[in-house]
Each structure stands twice: as structure tokens, then as C-alpha cells.
Backbone as CSV, one residue per row, in Angstrom:
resi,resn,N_x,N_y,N_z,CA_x,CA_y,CA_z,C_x,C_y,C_z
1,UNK,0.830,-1.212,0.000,0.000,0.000,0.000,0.862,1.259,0.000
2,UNK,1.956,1.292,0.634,2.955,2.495,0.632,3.519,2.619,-0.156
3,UNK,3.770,1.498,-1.336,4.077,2.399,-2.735,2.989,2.894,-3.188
4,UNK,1.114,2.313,-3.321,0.454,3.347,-4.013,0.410,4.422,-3.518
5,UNK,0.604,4.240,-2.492,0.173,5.901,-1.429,1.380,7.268,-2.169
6,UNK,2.855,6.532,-1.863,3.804,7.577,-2.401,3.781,7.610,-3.929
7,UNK,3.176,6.579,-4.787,3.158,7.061,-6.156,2.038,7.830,-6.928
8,UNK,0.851,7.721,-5.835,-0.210,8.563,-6.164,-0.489,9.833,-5.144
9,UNK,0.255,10.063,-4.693,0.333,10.920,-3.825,1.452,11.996,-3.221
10,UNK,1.646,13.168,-2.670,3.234,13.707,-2.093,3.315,13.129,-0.558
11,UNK,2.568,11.944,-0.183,2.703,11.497,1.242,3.458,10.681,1.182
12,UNK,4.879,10.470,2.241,5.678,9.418,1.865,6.447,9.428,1.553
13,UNK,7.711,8.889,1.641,9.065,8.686,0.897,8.905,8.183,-0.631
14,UNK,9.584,8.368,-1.408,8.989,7.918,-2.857,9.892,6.692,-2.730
15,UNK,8.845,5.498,-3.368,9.118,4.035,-3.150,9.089,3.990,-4.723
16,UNK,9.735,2.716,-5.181,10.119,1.697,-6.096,8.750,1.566,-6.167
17,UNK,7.642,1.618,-7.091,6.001,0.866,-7.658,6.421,-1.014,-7.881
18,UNK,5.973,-1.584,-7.734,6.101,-2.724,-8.027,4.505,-3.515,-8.521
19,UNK,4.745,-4.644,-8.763,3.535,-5.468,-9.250,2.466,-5.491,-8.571
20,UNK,2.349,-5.428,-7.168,1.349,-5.282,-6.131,0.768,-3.305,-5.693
21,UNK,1.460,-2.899,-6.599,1.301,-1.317,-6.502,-0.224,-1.173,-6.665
22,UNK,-0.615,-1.560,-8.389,-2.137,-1.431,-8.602,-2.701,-1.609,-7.685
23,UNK,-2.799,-2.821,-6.998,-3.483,-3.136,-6.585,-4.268,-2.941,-4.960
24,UNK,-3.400,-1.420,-4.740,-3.766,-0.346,-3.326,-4.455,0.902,-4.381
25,UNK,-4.453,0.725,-5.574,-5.167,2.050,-6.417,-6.535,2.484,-5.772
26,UNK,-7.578,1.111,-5.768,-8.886,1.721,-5.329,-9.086,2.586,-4.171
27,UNK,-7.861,1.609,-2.733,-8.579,2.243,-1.632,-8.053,3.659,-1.808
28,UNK,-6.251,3.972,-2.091,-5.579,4.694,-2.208,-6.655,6.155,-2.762
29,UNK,-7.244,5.632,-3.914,-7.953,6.675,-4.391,-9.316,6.807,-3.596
30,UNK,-9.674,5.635,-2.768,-10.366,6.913,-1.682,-10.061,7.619,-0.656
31,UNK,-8.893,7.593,-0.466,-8.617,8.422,0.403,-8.252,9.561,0.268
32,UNK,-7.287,9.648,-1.060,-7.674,11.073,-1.548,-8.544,11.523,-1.711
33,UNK,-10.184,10.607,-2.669,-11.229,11.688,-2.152,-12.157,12.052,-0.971
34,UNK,-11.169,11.273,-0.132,-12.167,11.810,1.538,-11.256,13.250,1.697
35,UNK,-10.355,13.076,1.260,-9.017,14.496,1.878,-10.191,15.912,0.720
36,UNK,-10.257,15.313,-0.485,-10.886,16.763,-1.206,-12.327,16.775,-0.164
37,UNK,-13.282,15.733,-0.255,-14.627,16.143,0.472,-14.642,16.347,1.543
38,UNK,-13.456,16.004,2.189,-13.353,16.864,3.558,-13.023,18.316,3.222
39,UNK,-12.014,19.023,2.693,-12.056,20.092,2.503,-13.525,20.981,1.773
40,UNK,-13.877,19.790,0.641,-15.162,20.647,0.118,-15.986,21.206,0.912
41,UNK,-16.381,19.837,2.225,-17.571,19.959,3.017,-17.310,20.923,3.667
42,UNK,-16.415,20.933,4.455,-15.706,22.189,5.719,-15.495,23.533,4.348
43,UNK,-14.985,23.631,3.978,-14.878,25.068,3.114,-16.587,25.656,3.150
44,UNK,-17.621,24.422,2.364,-19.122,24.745,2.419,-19.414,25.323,3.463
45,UNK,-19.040,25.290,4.933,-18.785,25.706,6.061,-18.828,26.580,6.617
46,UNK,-17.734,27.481,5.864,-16.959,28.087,5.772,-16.927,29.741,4.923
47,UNK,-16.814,29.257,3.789,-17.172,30.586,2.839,-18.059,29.929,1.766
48,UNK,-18.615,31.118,0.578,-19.240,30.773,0.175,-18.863,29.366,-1.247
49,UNK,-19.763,29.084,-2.050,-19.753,28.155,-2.293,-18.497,27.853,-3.603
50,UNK,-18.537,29.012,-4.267,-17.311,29.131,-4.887,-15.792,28.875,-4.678
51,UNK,-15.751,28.981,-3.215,-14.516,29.474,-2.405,-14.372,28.411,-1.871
52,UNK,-15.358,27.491,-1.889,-15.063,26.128,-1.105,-14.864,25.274,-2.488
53,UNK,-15.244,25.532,-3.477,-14.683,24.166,-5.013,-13.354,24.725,-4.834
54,UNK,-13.152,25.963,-5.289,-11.938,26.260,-5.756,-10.569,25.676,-4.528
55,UNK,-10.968,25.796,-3.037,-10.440,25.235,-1.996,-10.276,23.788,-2.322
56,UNK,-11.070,23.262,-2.625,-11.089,21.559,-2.831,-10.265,21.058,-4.047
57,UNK,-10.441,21.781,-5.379,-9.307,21.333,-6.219,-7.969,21.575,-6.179
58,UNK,-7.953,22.937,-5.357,-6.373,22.988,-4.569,-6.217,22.166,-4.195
59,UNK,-6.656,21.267,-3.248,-6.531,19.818,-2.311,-6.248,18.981,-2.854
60,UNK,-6.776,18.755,-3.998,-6.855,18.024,-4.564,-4.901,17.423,-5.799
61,UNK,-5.223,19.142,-5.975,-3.516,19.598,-6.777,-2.503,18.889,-5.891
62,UNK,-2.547,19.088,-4.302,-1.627,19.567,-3.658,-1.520,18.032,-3.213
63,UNK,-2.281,17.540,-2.621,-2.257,15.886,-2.613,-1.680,14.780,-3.276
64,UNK,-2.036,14.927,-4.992,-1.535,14.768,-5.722,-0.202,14.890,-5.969
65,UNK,0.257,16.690,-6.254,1.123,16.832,-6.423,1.265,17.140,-8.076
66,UNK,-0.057,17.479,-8.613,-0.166,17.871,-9.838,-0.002,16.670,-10.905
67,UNK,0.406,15.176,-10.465,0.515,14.171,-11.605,-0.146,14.150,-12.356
68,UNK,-1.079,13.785,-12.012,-2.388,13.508,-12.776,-2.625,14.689,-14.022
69,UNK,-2.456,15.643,-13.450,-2.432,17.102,-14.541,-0.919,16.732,-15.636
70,UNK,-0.197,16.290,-15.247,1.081,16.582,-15.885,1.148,15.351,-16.809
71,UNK,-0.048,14.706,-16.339,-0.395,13.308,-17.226,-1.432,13.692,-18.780
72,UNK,-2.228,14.516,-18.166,-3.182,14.805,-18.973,-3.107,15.682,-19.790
73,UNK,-1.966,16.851,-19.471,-1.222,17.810,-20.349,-0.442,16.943,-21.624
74,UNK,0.315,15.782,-21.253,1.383,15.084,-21.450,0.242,14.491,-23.038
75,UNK,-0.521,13.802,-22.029,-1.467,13.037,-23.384,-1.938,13.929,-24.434
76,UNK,-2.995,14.960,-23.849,-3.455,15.803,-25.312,-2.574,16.209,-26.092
77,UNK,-0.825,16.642,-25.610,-0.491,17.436,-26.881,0.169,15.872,-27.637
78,UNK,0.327,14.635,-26.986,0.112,13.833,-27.716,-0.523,13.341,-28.741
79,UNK,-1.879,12.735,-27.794,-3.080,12.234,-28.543,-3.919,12.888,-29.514
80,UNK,-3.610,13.968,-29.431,-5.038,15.408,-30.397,-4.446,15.945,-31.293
81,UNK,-2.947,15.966,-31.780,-2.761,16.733,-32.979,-2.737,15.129,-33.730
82,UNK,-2.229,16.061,-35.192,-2.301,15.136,-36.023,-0.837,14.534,-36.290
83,UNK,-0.572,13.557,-35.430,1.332,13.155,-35.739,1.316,11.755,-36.122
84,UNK,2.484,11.094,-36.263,2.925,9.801,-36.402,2.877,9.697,-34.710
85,UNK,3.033,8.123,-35.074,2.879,7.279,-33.521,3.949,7.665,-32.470
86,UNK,5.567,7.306,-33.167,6.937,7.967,-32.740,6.995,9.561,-32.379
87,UNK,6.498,10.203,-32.889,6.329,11.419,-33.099,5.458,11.818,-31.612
88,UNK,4.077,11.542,-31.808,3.480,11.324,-30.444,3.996,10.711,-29.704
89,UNK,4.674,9.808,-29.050,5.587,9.566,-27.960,6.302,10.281,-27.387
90,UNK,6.987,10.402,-28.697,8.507,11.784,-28.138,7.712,13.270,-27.529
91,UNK,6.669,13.062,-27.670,6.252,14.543,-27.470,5.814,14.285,-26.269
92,UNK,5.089,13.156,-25.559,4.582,12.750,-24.750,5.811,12.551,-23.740
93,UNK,6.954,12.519,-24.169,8.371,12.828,-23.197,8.416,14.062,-22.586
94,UNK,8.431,14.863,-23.275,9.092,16.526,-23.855,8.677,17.224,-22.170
95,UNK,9.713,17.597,-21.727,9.217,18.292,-20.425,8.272,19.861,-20.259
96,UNK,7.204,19.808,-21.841,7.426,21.730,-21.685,6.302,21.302,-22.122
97,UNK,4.973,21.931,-22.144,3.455,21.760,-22.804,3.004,22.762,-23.788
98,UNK,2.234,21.871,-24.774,2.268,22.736,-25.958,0.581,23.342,-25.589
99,UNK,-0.165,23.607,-26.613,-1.005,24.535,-26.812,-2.481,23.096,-26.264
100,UNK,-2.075,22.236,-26.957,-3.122,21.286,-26.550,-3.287,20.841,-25.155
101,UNK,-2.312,20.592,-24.423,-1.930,20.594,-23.465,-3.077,21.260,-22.438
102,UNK,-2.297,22.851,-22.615,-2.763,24.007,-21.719,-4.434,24.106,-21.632
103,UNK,-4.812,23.647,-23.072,-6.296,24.247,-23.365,-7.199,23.161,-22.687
104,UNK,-6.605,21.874,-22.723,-6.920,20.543,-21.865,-7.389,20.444,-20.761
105,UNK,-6.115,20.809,-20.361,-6.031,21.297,-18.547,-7.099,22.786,-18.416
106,UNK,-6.825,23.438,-18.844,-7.818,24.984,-18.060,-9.284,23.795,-18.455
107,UNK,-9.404,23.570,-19.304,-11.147,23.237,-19.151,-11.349,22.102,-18.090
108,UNK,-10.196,21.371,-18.427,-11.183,20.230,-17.203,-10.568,20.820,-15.855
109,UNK,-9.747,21.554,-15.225,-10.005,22.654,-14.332,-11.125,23.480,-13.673
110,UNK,-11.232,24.033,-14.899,-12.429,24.744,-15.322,-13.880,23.990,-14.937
111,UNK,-14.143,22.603,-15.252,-15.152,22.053,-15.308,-15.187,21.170,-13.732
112,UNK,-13.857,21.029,-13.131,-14.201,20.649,-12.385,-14.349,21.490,-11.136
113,UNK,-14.028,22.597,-10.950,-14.257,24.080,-10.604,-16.075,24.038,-10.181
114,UNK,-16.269,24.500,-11.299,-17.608,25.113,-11.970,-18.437,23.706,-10.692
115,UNK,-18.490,22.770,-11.232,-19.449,21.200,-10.867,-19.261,21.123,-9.147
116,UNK,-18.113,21.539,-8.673,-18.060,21.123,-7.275,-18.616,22.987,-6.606
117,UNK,-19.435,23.905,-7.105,-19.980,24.902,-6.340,-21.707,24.520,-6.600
118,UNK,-21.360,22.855,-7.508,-23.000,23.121,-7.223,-23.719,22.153,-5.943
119,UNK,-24.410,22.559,-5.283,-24.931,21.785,-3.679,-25.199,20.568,-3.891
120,UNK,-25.870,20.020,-5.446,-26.361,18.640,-5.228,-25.011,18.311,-5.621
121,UNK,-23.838,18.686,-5.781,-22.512,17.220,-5.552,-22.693,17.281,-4.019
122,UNK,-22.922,16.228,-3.443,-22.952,15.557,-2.138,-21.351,15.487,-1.936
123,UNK,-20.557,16.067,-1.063,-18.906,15.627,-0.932,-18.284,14.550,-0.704
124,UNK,-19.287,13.986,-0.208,-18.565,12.379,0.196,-19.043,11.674,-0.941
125,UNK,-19.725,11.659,-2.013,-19.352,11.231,-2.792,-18.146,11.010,-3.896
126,UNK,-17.280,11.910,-3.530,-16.218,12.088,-4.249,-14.868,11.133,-3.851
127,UNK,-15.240,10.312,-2.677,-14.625,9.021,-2.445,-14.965,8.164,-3.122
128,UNK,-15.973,7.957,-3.448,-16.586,7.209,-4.510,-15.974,7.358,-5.915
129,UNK,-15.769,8.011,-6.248,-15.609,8.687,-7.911,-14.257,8.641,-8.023
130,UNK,-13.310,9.064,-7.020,-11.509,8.776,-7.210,-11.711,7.674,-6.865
131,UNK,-12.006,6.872,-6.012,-11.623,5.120,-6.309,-12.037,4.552,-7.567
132,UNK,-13.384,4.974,-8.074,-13.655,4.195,-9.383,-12.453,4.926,-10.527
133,UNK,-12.001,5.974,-10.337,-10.824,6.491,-11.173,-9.885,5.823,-11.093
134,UNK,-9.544,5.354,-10.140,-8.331,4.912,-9.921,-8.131,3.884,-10.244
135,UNK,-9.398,2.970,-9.680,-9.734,1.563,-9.941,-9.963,1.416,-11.871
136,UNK,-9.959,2.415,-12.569,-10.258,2.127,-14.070,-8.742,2.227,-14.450
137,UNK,-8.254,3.372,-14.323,-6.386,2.902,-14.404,-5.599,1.636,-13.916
138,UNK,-5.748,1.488,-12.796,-5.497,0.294,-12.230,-6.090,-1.202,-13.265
139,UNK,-7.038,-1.060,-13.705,-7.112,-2.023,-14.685,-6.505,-2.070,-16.240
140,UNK,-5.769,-1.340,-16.808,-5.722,-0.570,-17.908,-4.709,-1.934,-18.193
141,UNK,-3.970,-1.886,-17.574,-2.891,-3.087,-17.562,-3.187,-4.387,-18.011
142,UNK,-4.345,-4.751,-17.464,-5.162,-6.310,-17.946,-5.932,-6.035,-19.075
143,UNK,-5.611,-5.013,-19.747,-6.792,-4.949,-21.360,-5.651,-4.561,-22.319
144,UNK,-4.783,-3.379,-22.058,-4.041,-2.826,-22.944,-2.421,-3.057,-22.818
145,UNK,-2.046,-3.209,-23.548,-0.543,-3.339,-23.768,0.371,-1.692,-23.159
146,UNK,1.552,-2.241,-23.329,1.919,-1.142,-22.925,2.855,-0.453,-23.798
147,UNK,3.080,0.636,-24.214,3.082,1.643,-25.757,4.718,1.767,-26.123
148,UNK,5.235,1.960,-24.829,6.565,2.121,-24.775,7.591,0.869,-24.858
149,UNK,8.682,0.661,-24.805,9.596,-0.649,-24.308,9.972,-0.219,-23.000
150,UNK,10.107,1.088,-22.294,10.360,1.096,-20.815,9.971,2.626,-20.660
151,UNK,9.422,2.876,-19.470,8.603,4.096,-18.663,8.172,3.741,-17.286
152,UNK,7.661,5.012,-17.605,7.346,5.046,-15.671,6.475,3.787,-15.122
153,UNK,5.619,3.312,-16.471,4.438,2.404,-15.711,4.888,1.080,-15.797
154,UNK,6.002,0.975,-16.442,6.288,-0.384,-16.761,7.006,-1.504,-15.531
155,UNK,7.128,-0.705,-14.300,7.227,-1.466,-13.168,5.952,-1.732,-12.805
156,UNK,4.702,-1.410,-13.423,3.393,-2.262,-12.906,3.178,-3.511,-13.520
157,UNK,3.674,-3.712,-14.795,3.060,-4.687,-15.532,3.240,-6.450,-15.209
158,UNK,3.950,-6.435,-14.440,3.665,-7.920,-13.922,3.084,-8.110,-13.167
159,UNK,2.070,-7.108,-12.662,0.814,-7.388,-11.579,-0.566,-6.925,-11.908
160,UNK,-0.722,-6.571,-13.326,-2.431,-5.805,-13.047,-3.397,-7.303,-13.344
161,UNK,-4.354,-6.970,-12.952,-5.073,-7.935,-12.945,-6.948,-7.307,-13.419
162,UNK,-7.297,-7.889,-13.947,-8.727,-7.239,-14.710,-9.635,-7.379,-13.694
163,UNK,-9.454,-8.291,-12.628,-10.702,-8.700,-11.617,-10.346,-7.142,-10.688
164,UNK,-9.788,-6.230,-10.579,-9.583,-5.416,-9.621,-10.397,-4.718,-10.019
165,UNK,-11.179,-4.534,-11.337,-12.896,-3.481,-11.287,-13.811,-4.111,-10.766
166,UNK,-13.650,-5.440,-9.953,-14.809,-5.421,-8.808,-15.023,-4.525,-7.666
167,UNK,-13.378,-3.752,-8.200,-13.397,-2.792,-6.223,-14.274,-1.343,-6.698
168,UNK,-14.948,-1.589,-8.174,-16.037,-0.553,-7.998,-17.530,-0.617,-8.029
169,UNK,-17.617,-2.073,-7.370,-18.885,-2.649,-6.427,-18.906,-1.605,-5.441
170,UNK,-18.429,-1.806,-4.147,-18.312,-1.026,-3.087,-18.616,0.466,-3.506
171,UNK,-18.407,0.882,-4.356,-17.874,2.715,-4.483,-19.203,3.086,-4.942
172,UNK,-19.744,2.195,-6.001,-21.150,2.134,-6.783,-22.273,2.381,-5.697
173,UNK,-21.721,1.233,-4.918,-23.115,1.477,-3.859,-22.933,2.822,-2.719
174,UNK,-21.644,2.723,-2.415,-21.708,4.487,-1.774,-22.308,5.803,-2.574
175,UNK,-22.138,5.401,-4.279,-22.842,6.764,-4.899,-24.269,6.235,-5.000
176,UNK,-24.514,5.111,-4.721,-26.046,5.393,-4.293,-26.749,5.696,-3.471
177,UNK,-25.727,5.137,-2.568,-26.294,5.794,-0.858,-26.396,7.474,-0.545
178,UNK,-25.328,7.956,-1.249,-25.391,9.475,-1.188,-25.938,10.012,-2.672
179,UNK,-25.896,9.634,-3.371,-26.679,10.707,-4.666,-27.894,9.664,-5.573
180,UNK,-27.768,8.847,-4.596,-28.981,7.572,-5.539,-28.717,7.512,-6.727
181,UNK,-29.829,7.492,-7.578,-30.057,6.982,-9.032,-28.946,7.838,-10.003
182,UNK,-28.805,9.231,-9.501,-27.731,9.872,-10.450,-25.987,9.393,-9.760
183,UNK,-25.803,8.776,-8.808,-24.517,8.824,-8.652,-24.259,7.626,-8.911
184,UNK,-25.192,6.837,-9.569,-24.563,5.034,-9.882,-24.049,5.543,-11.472
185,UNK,-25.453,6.374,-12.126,-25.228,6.880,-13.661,-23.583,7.848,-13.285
186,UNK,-23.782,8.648,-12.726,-21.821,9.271,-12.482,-20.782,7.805,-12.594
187,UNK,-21.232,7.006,-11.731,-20.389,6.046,-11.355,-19.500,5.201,-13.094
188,UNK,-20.505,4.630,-13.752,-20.744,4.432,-14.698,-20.277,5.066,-16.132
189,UNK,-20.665,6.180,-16.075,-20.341,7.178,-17.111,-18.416,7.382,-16.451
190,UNK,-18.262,7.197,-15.656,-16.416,7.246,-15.208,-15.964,6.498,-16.051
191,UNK,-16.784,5.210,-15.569,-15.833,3.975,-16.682,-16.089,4.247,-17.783
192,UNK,-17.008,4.542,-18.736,-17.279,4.654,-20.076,-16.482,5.733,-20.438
193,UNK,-16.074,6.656,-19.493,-15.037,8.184,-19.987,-13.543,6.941,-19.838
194,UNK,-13.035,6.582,-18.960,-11.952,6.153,-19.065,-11.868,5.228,-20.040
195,UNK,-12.437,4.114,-20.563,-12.269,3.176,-21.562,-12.433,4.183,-22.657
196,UNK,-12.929,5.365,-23.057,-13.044,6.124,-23.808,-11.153,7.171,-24.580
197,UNK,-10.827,7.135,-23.228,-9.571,7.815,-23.291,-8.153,6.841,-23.421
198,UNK,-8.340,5.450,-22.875,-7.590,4.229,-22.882,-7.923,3.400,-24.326
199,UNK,-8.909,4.072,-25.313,-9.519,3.179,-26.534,-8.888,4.441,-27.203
200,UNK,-8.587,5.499,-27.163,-8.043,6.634,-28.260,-6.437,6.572,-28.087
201,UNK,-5.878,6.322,-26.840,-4.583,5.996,-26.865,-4.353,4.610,-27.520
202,UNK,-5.243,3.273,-27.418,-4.665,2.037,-28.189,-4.506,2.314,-29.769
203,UNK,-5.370,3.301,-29.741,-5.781,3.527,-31.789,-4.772,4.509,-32.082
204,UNK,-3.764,5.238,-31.412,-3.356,6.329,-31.847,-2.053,6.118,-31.347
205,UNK,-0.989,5.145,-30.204,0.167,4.803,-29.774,0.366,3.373,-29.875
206,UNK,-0.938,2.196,-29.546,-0.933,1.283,-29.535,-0.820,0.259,-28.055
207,UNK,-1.036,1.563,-27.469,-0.974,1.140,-25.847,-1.301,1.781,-24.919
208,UNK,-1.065,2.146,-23.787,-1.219,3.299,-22.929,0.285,3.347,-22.434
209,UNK,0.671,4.772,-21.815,1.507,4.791,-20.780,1.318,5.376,-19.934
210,UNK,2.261,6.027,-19.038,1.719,6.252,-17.726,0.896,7.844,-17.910
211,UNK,1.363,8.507,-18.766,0.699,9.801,-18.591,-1.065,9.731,-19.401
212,UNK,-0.981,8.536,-20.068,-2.357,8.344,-20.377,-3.501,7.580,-19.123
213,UNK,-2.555,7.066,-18.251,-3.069,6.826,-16.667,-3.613,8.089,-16.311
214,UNK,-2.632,9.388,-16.348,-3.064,9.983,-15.333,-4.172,10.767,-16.614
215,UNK,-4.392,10.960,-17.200,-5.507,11.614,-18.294,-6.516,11.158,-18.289
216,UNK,-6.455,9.300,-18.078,-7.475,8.483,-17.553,-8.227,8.606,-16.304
217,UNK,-7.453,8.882,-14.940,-8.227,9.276,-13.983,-8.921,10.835,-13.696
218,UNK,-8.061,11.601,-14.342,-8.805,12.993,-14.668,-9.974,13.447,-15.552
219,UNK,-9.567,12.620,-16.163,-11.235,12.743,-17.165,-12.201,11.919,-16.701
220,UNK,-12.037,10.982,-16.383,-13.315,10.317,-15.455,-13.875,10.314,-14.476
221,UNK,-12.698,11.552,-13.437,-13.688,12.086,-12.809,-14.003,13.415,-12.913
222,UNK,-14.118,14.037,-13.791,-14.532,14.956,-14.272,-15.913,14.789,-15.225
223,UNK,-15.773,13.759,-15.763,-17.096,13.429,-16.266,-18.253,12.751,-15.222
224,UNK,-17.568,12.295,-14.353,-18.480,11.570,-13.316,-19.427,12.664,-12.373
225,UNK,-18.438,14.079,-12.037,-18.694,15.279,-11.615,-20.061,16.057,-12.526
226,UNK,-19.541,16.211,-13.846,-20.742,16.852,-14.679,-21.854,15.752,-14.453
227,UNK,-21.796,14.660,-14.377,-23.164,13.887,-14.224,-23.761,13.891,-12.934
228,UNK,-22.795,14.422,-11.736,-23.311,14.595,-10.437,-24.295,16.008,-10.646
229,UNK,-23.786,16.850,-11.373,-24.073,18.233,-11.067,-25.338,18.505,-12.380
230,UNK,-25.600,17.316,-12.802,-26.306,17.606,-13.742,-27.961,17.612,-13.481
231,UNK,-28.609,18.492,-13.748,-30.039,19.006,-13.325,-31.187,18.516,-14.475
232,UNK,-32.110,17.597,-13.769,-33.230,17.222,-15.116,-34.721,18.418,-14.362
């Protein structure tokens, strides 16, 4: 568990990931989102409702440690222009972010901003929604190959295992307990965003790597968010 903790997280000495890493992803990722819905809830508290999202995705940054962003920067100026496969890789190295990148990041920023000032996201649901994030990366390994011959993720690959999206049984039924009928559809629509973003990297690198991990858990819960916040 203390390598997922220090590889998904700034808590911790930074450890060696190994084969058993995935497989602390789910809880790992709820505990980061008890750390944001604790801040959400207490900020709600606190000041007004604006002042408490914008508080919570700080938390969220700072927890992290921005990976996940530096993943998802990493992928679009990859995945979205129009390059060769090699070409997209090397760029997906490149320590500096291009235009796709930036415009990536401010919106799903932006969107996840906007979704957490509205009252019906319930905060403790958002334990729910980073474990099923996490838990959809964490599987990526048992479906997709891996893009590179060596990278950051490639100390996971002798351990993922496909049965580890049962650990979003548990999470499913917490978004029902707190947002009912719309937080199973959030729940749901996560995985369909992540197999969505893990099916454009197989067609366009031929695999995933690690920064398409972290693009994977950012967009799915960001889409899981717009379906929380969404009003019929």
C-alpha cells in the first residue's frame, strides 16, 4: 500500500512501484477523495460556495502533487494533434506543454471548478468517484498493452489484474447511498469516460503509458462530476 500511497500521492518517501502497486489504487484513491470532500464539506462551512470548489481542487492539486495534470497535459499534446505514432511519444516525453496541453487542462479545471460549487454534488461522494478512477487505471494493464519498451508504468506490468474493477462494487453502492439513481449513472459514465480515453490511446500509440493513466483518472472524474451536477 505504501508504494500506491507515495506514487499517487506527495505522502511518503517515494518508493520503487512494483507489481502489487495497482493493486492499493482503489482504496488509495479513496482516500484522496475523503481528503478533497473533507475540505469541500468544511470550506461549504466556511465561505461561500465558490470558495469552497476552488479550496477543494487545490486539495486536490496539492495531494496529488499535480501528476495527474502533468499526465493529462502530457497526453493531449500527444493524442489530439495530427502526428505519427513515434512522433506522439517523443512529445509525450518533452518536459514543456504545448497549446493542446494548456487548453486541456484549463477546461477540465475549469469544469471541475464550476461542478463542485453546485450543492447537489454531495462531498462524500467524491470518495466514490476517485476510487472508481483509480480503480479504471489500475485495470488498464489487464486490457491494454503497454506503448513504450520502458517508462514510468512499466514497473506495474507484472501485476495488473482485470478482476480489480470489482473494487467498484463497493464505491457504486456508496454513490447510491449518497446521490442515488444519479450517482450510480456518475459512477458508470467514469468507466465509459476512461475506456473512452484508454480506446483513443490504443488507436493512436498502440498502448497506454503512464501519462495516459493519469488523463485516464482525470477525465473520469470529471465526467463523473458533470453527471453529479447535472439538473433534469
Amino acid at each position: 500500500m505504501l508504494s500506491a500511497v507515495s506514487f499517487l500521492t506527495v505522502v511518503g518517501r517515494a518508493r520503487t512501484p512494483g507489481p502489487t502497486t495497482f493493486r492499493w489504487f482503489p482504496l488509495v484513491g479513496a482516500l484522496i477523495g475523503a481528503a478533497v470532500a473533507a475540505a469541500l464539506a468544511g470550506g461549504r462551512e466556511i465561505w461561500a460556495l465558490p470558495v469552497a470548489a476552488a479550496v477543494a481542487v487545490a486539495v486536490d492539486l496539492a495531494v496529488t502533487g499535480l501528476l495527474h495534470v502533468d499526465g493529462l497535459a502530457d497526453s493531449a499534446d500527444g493524442l489530439l494533434p495530427h502526428l505519427e505514432r513515434e512522433r506522439r511519444l517523443e512529445v509525450m516525453r518533452l518536459p514543456d506543454t504545448g497549446a493542446f496541453g494548456v487548453g486541456v487542462v484549463a477546461v477540465v479545471l475549469l469544469l471541475r471548478f464550476a461542478t463542485l460549487t453546485d450543492p447537489a454534488v454531495e462531498p462524500w461522494s467524491l470518495v466514490a468517484v476517485w476510487s472508481i478512477s483509480r480503480t479504471a487505471a489500475a485495470a488498464v494493464p489487464g486490457f491494454v498493452p503497454y506503448a513504450r519498451a520502458e517508462g514510468l508504468a512499466s514497473a506495474f506490468l507484472a501485476g495488473p489484474d482485470r478482476w480489480i474493477l470489482l473494487a467498484v462494487v463497493p464505491a457504486l453502492a456508496l454513490l447510491a447511498v449518497t446521490q442515488q439513481g444519479t450517482g450510480i449513472a456518475a459512477g458508470l459514465a467514469a468507466l465509459v469516460a476512461a475506456a473512452g480515453v484508454v480506446g483513443l490511446a490504443r488507436a493512436r500509440l498502440g498502448g497506454f503509458t503512464g501519462d495516459v493513466l493519469g488523463a485516464t483518472i482525470l477525465v473520469s472524474e470529471t465526467v463523473a462530476l458533470l453527471v453529479l451536477a447535472a439538473h433534469r
